[in-house]
PABAZA-415603 format. One line per 3 residues: number of its first residue (from 0); their letters; for each residue x, y, z of N, C-alpha, C. Coordinates in pm, whole numbers, plus 50000, padded with zeros to 5 digits. Last residue first. Layout:
NUM	a	X/Y/Z/X/Y/Z/X/Y/Z; ...;
***
This chain:
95	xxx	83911/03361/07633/83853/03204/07712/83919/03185/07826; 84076/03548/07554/83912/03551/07506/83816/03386/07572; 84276/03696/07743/84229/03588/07682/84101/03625/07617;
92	xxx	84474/03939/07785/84331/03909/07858/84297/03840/07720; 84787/04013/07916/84747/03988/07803/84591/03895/07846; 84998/04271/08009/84899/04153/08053/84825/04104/07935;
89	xxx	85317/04379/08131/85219/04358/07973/85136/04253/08047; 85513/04616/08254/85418/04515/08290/85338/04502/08156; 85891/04645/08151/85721/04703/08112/85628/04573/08138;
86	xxx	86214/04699/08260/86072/04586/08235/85919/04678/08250; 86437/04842/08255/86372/04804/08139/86268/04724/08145; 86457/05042/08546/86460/04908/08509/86418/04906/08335;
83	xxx	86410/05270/08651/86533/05182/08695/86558/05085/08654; 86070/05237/08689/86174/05327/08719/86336/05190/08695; 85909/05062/08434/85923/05052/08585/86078/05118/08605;
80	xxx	85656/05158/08222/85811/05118/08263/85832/05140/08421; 85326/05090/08238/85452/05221/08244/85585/05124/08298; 85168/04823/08073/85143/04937/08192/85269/05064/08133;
77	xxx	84947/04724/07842/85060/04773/07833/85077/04875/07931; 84706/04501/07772/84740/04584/07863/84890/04617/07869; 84515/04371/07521/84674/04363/07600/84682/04488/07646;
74	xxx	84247/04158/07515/84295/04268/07477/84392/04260/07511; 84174/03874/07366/84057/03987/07409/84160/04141/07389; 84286/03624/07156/84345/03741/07281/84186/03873/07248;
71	xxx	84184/03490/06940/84238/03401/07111/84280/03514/07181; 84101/03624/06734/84020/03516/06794/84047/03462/06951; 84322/03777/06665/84200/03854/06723/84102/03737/06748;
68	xxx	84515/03608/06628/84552/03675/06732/84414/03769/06759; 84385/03456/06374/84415/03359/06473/84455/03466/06647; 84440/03702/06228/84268/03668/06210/84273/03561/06349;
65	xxx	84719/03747/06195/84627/03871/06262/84475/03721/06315; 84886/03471/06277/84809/03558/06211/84756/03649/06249; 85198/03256/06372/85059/03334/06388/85019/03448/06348;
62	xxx	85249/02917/06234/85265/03023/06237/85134/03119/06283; 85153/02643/06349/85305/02654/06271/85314/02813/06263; 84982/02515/06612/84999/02643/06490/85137/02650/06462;
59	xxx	84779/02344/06778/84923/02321/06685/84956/02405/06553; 84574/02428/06940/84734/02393/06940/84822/02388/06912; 84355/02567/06797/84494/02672/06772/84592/02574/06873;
56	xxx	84125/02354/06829/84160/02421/06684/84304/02459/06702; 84115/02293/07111/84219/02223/07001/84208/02257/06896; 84087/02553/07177/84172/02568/07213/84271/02511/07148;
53	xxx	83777/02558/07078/83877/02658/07018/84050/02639/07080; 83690/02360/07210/83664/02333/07058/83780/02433/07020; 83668/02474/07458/83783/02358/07422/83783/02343/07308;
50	xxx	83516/02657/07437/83633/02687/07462/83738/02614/07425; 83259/02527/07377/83313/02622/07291/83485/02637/07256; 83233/02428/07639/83288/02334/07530/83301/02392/07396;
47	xxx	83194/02638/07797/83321/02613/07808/83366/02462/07729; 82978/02707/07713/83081/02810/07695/83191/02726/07674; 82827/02475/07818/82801/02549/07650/82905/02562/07653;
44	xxx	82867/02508/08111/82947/02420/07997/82915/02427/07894; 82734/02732/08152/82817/02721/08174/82909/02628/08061; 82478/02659/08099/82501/02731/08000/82656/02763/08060;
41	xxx	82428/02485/08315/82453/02399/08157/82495/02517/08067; 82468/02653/08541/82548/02549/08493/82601/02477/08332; 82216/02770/08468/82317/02843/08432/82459/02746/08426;
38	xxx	82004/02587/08496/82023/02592/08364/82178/02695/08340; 82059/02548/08742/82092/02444/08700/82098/02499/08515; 81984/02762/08877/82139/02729/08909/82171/02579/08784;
35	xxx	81728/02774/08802/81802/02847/08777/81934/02790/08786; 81648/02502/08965/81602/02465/08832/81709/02633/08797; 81702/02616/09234/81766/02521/09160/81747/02472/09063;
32	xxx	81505/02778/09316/81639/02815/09295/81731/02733/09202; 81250/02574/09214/81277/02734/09132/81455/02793/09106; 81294/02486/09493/81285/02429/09318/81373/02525/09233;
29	xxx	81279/02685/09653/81384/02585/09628/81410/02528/09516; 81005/02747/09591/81104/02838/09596/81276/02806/09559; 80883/02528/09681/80832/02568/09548/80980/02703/09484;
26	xxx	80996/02544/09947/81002/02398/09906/80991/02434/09770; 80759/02767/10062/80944/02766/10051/81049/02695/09918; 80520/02659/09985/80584/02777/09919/80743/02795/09950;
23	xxx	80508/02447/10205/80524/02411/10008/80539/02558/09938; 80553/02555/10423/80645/02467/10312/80649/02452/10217; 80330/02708/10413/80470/02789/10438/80558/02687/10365;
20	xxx	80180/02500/10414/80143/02581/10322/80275/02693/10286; 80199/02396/10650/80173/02309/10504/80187/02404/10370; 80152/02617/10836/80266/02538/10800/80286/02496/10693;
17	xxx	79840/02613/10819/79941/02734/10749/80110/02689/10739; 79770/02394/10820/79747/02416/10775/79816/02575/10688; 79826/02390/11140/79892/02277/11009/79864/02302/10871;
14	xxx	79589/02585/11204/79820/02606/11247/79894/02521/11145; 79405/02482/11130/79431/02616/11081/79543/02632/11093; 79397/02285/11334/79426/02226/11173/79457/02349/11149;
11	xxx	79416/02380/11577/79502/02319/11506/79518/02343/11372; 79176/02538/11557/79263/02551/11565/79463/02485/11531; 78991/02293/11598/78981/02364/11435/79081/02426/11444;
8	xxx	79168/01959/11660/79098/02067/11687/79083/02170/11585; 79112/01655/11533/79190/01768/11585/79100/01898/11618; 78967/01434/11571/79079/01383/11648/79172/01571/11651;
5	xxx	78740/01504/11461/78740/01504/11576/78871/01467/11652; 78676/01354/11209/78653/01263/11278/78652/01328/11445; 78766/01572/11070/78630/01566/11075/78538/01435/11165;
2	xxx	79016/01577/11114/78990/01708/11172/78791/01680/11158; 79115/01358/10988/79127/01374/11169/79016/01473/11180; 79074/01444/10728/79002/01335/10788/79002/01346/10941;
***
């Protein structure tokens, strides 16, 4: 409307006009980032209400099984004896 009433110049508008335009492609970009960050969040807590489902399954175990030790441990790392000593580094890598 300015620009046909004369209040801008054609120059101008062409400058506001590419601005307007830089923003809403940034601004469209932003979205975008954050519609991603947001579905990975939720697939975040998927996982990690998986996790809890499995944790209060195996609290209260009276005894442990092969089928219960290949569900809750990923793998075990067994390093080299440590000179001089009887202690062997063992790590043990969760599955949660």
């Amino acid at each position: 409307m300015d620009k046909v009433k004369g209040l801008i110049t054609e120059s101008d508008f062409v400058e506001l006009s590419k601005d307007f335009t830089t923003q809403k492609e940034r601004l469209e970009r932003v979205v975008a980032d954050g519609e991603k960050q947001l579905a990975e969040i939720d697939d975040k807590i998927a996982v990690g209400d998986n996790r809890r489902e499995l944790i209060e399954q195996y609290t209260n175990l009276e005894h442990l099984n092969r089928e219960i030790v290949e569900t809750l441990i990923d793998y075990i790392s067994i390093g080299k004896r440590i000179p001089g000593t009887r202690n062997v580094p063992i790590e043990i890598h969760w599955n949660f």
